[in-house]
Structures are given as C-alpha cells and as structure tokens.
C-alpha positions in Angstrom: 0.0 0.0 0.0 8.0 2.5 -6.9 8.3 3.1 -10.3 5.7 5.0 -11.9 5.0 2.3 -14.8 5.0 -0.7 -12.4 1.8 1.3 -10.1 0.2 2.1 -13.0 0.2 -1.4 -14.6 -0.4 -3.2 -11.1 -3.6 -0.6 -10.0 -6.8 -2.5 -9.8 -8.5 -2.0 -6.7 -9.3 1.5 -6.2 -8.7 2.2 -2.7 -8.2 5.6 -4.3 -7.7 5.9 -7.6 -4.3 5.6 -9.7 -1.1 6.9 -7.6 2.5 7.2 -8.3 5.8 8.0 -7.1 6.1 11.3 -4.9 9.3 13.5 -5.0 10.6 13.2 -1.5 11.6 16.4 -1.1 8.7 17.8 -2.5 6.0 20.2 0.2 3.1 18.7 -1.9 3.5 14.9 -0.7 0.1 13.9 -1.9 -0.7 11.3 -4.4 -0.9 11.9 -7.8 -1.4 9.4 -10.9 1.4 8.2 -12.5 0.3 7.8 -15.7 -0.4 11.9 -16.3 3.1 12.1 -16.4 5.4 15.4 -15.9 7.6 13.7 -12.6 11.1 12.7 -13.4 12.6 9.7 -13.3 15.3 10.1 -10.9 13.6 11.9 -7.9 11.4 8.7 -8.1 14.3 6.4 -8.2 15.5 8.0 -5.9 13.1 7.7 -3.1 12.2 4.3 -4.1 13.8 2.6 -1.6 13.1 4.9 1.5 9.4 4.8 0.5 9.8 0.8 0.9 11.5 0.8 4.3 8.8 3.4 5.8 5.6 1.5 4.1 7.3 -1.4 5.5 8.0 0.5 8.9 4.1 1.5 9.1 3.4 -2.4 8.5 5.4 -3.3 11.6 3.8 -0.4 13.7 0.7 -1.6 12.8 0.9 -5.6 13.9 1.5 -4.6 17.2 -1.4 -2.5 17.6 -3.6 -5.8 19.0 -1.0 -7.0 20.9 -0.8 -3.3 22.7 -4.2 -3.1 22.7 -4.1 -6.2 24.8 -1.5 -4.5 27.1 -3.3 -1.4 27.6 -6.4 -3.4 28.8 -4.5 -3.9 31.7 -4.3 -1.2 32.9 -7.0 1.1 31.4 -11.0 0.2 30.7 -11.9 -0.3 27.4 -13.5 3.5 26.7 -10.6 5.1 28.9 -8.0 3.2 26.9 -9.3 4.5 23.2 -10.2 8.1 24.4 -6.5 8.9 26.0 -5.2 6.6 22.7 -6.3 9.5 20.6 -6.1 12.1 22.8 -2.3 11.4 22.9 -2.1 10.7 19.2 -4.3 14.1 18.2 -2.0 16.1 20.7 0.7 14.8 18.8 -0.7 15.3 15.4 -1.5 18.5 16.2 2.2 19.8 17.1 3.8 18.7 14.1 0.9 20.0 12.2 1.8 23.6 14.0 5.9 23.1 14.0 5.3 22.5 10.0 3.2 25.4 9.9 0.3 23.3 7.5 -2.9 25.5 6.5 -6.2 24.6 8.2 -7.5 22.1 5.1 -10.1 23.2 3.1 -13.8 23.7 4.3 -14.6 21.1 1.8 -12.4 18.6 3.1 -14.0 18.9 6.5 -16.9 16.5 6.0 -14.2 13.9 4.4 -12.1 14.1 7.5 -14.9 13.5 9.6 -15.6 10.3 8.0 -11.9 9.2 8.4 -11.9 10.5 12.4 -14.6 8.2 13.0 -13.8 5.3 11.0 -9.8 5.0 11.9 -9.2 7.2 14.8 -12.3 6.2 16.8 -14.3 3.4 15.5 -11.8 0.7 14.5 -10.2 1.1 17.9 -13.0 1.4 20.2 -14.6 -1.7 18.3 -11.3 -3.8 18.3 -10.7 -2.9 21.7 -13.8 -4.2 23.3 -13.6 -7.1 20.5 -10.2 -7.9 22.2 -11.6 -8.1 25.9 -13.1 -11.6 24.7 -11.5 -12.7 21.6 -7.4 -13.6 21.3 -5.2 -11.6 19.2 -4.9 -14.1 17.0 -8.3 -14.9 16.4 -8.9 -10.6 16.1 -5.5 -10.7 13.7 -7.4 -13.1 11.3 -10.8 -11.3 10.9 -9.1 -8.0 10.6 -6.8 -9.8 7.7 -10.1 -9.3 5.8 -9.8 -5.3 5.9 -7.5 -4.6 2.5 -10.7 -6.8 0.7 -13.4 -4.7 2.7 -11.4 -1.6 1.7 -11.5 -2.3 -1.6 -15.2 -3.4 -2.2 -16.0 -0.3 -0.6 -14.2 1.5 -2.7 -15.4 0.1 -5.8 -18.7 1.3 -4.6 -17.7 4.5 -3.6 -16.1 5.4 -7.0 -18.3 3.5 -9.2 -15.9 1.2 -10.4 -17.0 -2.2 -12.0 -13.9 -4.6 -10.7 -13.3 -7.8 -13.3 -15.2 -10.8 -12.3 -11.7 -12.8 -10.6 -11.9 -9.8 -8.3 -14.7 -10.5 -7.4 -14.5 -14.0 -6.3 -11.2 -13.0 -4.9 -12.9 -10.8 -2.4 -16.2 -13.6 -1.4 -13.8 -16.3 -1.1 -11.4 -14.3 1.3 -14.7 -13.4 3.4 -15.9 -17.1 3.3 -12.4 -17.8 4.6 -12.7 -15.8 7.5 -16.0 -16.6 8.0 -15.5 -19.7 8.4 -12.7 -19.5 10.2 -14.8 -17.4 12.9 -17.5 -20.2 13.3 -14.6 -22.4 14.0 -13.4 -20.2 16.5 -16.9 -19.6 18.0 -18.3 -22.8 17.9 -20.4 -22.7 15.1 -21.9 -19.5 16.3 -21.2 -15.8 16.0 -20.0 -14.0 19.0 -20.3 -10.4 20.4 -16.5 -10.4 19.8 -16.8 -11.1 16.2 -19.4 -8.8 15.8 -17.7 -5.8 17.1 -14.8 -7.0 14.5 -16.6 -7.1 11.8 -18.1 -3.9 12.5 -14.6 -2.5 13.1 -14.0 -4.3 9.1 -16.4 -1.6 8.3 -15.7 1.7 9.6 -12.3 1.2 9.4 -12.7 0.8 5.9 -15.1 3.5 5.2 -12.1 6.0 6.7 -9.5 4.6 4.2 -11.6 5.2 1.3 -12.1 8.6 2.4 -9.1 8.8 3.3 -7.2 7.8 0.1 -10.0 10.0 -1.9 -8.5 12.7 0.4 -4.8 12.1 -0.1 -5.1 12.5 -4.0 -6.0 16.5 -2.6 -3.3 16.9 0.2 -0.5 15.1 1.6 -1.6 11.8 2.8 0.2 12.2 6.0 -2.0 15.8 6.7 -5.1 13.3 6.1 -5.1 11.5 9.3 -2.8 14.3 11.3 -6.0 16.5 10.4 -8.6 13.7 11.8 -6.6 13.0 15.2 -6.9 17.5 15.8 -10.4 17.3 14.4 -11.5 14.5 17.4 -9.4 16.0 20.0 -11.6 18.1 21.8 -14.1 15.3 22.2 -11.4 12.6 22.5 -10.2 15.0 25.6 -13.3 15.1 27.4 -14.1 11.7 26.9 -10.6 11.1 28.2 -11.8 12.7 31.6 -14.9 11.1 32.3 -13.8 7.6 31.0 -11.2 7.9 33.5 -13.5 8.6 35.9 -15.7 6.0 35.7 -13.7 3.2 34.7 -10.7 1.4 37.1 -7.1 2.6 36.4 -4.6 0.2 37.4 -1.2 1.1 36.2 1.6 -1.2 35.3 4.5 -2.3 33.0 2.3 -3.6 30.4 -0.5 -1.5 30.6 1.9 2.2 30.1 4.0 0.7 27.4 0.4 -0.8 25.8 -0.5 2.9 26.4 2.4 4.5 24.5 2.8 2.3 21.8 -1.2 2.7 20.4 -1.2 6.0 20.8 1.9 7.1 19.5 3.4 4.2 17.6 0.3 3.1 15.9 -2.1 5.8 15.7 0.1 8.7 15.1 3.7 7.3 13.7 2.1 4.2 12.0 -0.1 5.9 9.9 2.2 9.2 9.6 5.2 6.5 7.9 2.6 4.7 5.9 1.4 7.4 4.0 4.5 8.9 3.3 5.9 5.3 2.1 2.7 4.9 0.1 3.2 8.6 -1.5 6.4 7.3 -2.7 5.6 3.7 -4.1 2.3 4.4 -4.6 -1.3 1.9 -2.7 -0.5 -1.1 -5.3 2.8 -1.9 -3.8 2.2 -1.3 -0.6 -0.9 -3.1 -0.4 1.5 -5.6 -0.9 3.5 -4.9 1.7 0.4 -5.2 4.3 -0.4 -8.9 3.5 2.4 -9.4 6.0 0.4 -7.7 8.4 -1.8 -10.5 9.8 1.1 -12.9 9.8 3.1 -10.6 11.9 0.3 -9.9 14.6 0.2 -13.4 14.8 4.2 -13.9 15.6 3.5 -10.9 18.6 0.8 -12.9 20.0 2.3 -15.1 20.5 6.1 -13.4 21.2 4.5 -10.8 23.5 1.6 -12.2 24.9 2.2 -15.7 25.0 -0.6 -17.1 23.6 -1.5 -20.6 22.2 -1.5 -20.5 18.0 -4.3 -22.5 16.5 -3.6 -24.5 13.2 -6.7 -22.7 11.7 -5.4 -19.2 12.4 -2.1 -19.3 10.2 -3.9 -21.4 7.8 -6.5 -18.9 7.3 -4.7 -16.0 7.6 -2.6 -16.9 4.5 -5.6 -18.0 2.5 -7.0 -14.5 3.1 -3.9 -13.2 1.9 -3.7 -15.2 -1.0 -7.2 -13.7 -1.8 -6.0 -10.2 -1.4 -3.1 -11.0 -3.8 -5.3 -12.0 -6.5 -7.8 -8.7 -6.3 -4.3 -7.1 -6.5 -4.0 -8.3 -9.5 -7.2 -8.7 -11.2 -7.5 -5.8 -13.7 -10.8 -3.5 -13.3 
C-alpha cells in the first residue's frame, strides 16, 4: 500500500484511484497518478527505496497495535483506553501540524475528514478494543486480515468502479475464509466479539476510502494528522470522564500498551505509511500489508504468550492469497 510504470500497470482495486511516485523532497507529498506524467525519473528512483522501508516500517507499527491493545487493557477500561489513545495521538498530530506550519484544510475537506476521524481514529479502535476483551489476538489478527478486501469493495462502490469478475471472487472467497474460520473459533456461532470485528471491518474501511480519496488532494500524512486534531476536543473530554468512571490500574504492560497505540500506531504508524505509500504508490504497498496479519500473529504469540491455533495461520494466509489476486485482477 516504486516506479511509476509498475503502479500504473499493477492498479486494480481502487482504494483511491491511480497513484504514483512522490518526489521526497517535495512540500506537496500527496498522491498523484502516474500515468499523467510530468515527474522525473530520478527523484522517483531515488526515493524508491526509502518509500519501501517506511511502508514497511508502518506495517510493523501496525501488527503490534492488537498486541498493545491487549497490554493497555491492563491497565485502562476499554473506553478510557481509546479516548487517552487518541487524545495522545491528536496532541501529537497536532504539534507537528503547528511546528510545520500546514494551513487549516479546506472547508470542503471537512466533511471527508470526519468520515476518516470516526472510521480510523475512533471506530476501528474502540470496536477492536472491546472485541479484544473476549477474543485472542490471533483470532482478532485473522478477521481484521479481511480489511484490504473490505477496503477495496467499498471503494469500488464509492467510486463507481466495476472490478473484473476474478476480483470478485477473490474478495467472497477471502470473506468465506474468514467466516469460516470465525464459526470455528466460535463454535459454530457468531459471538459479540466477532461482531464488534466485523463492524470495526467496516468503519475502518469507510475512513481509508475517504481517506485515500482525500490524499489524491493533500498530503496523505495531513489526512489522518488532520482527523486525530479534528477528534481532540471530544477525545479530551471523553478522556476525563472515561477515566473517571472506569478502574485505572497502572503497570508495565499497561503504560507501554499505552504509548505504543497511541503514538506508535495511531500517530507514527499511519504518519510512515502514507508517506511510504506517496512514494511507491497503494499497489505496492498493499502488498506490503499482506504481511500484516502474519506478523500480529508472531506478537501474539512473542508478547503475549498465547497458544497459535492450526486454523489461524492457515487462514490467515488463504486471506492473503485472496487479497493477492484482487491485486492483481484488472478492473
């Protein structure tokens, strides 16, 4: 999710729409289409490979975010836990927004960014968060596996698109993987903890479409650095009486859990990934974030000691050999 004619060529899913290389130096580190032409080759070449290592980078910082989340519920109730998460992260956001001196977007970008505040910086982690309180990592790593397929259906809708047929049953099969995989799991029935997943699938992917529609206007990274300032105030006063309704019982695990989700998922994670996938453009880094579910399984397992199913790994990489294929189905 580095050349300009391999995105072009690869392009099928339209998370956004066609993107290409981004000069690195360049103040305008938004998307734009590769095929229009007008960049040279060599400032392309030449942040080819730093685009890689921080789309990679984002990849990493997010496959931990379960495994923190997990942490965090140690210490923090569910509620309290995602309102200081993006209180932190929108704090953050909002200093390097006002060190780099960025304009205030555009009033018609407001209603986009609103959509991506609730889908990425408060649905998909209050939903995953309370998913995680009864479902394992592993099991959440799995379902979520499913989100680059949910992303791109949406997508397709959103833009009118008309994907090819192979896409199409690239995308069914990968849900009737996970689907199946979750009755397993459940034992032949669907739990709350699934539910809250799969509604998480959703929003989460409603705020990337947005969100990519958003970074073809402005720099990718301003996108979700913009959402985290836009929920602040309420993420700040839902901070406070979270806090004081639910327990706070500070440790280790729950700090570091803490710290990483709100600054090394929410903020850092998504700041590197758009500025890797400005570079090498969504094709090849959606490529880069089929690792993703494979990874949160190793930290479950690494960090939190948890037993590994057969079906999880099994499932996990037929969802990600679905993904590959809509990859590569041509619209």
């Amino acid at each position: 999710m580095r050349a300009k004619n391999s995105a072009t060529a690869s392009m099928t899913i339209a998370v956004t729409t066609s993107v290409d290389s981004a000069s690195e130096g360049s103040t305008r580190a938004g998307i734009t289409a590769g095929s229009r032409g007008g960049s040279t080759p060599h400032p392309a070449a030449d942040a080819l490979p730093r685009g890689t290592l921080l789309a990679v980078l984002g990849v990493v910082c997010f496959s931990l975010t379960f495994p923190s989340t997990v942490w965090g519920l140690e210490s923090f109730g569910p509620w309290s836990l995602v309102a200081v998460r993006s209180a932190l992260a929108g704090l953050i956001a909002g200093v390097f927004l006002l060190v780099g001196r960025v304009p205030l977007p555009e009033r018609s970008h407001w209603a986009g960014l609103a959509v991506v505040a609730g889908g990425v910086v408060i649905g998909f982690p209050l939903l995953t968060t309370l998913a995680l309180q009864t479902s394992t990592t592993s099991h959440a790593a799995v379902v979520v596996g499913l989100l680059p397929l949910t992303t791109a259906t949406l997508a397709a809708l959103r833009t009118g698109r008309r994907p090819s047929r192979t896409f199409w049953f690239a995308a069914v099969s990968g849900a009737v993987v996970v689907i199946a995989f979750t009755l397993k799991e459940s034992g032949g029935a669907v739990s709350r903890g699934d539910l809250y997943l799969f509604g998480a699938l959703l929003v989460c992917a409603a705020g990337y479409t947005e969100g990519g529609r958003l970074a073809r206007l402005m720099p990718g990274w301003q996108v979700i650095g913009w959402a985290l300032v836009l929920c602040l105030p309420l993420m700040l006063v839902g901070s406070a009486a979270a806090l004081s309704l639910e327990p706070v019982r500070l440790n280790a695990h729950g700090v570091a859990g803490l710290l990483w989700v709100a600054a090394g998922s929410t903020f850092f994670g998504l700041y590197v990934w758009y500025r890797g996938m400005a570079s090498i453009g969504i094709p090849k880094a959606s490529q880069l974030q089929l690792a993703q579910p494979l990874l949160t399984l190793f930290w479950s397992v690494f960090l939190l000691g948890e037993s590994l199913p057969l079906a999880a790994p099994l499932a996990a990489v037929g969802v990600l050999v679905c993904i590959a294929v809509t990859q590569r189905a041509k619209s």
